[in-house]
C-alpha positions in Angstrom: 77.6 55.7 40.6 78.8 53.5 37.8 76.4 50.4 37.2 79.2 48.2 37.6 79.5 49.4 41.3 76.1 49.5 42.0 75.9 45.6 41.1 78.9 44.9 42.9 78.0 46.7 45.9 74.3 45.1 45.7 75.4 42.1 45.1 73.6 41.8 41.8 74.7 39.6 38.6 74.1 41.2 35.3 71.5 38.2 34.6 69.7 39.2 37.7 69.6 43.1 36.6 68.4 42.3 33.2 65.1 40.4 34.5 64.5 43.1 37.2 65.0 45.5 34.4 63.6 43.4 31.5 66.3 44.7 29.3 68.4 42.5 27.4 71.7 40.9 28.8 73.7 42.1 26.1 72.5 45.5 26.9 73.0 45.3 30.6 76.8 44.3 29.8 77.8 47.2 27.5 76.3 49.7 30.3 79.0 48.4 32.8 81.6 48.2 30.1 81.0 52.1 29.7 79.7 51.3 25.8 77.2 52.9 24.0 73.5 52.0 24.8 70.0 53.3 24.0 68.9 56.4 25.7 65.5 54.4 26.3 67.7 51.3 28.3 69.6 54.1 30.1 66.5 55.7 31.1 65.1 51.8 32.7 68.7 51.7 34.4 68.7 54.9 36.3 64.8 54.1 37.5 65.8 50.1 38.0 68.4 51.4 40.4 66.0 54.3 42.0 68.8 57.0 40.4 71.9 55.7 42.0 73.1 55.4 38.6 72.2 58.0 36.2 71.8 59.3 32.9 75.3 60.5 33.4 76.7 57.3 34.8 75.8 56.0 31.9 77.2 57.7 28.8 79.9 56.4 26.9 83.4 56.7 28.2 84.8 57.6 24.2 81.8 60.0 24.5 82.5 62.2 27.9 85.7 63.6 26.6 83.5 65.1 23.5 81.1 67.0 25.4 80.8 70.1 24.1 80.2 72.9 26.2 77.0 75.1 26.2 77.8 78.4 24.9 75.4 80.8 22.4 76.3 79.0 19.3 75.4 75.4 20.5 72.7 76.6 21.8 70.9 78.6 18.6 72.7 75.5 16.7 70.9 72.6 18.5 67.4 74.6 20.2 65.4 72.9 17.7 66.4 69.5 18.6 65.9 69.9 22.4 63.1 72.1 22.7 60.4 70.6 25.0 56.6 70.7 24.2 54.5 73.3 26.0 
């Protein structure tokens, strides 16, 4: 669900999100206008809102049509950058 929804629909203002999250206005208000935030604040937005928005909710519009798709190569090309520790 897009954050923008999930306010609507709980009837939350963006001030009100931002002290329940304790992030920043300003960072509250690009997140519903689909611009880029910090992985960190999108992290505090999907548990502020118990995962009805997620991580995916909240990436960039200008970003979700440059996904690029898993195959071998990105794989062996990125591994080191998202291995996770043991």
């Amino acid at each position: 669900m897009k954050l923008k929804k999930y306010l609507k629909d709980n009837d939350i203002s963006i001030n009100a999100f931002s002290v329940k999250s304790k992030l920043n206005r300003a960072t509250i208000t690009r997140a519903v206008n689909g611009q880029e935030i910090y992985l960190s604040s999108a992290v505090i937005i999907e548990k502020s809102t118990r995962g009805e928005v997620s991580l995916k909710d909240l990436m960039p519009t200008k970003l979700k049509s440059k996904v690029v798709s898993q195959d071998e190569s990105c794989q062996k090309r990125f591994a080191p950058i998202v291995t996770w520790p043991v």
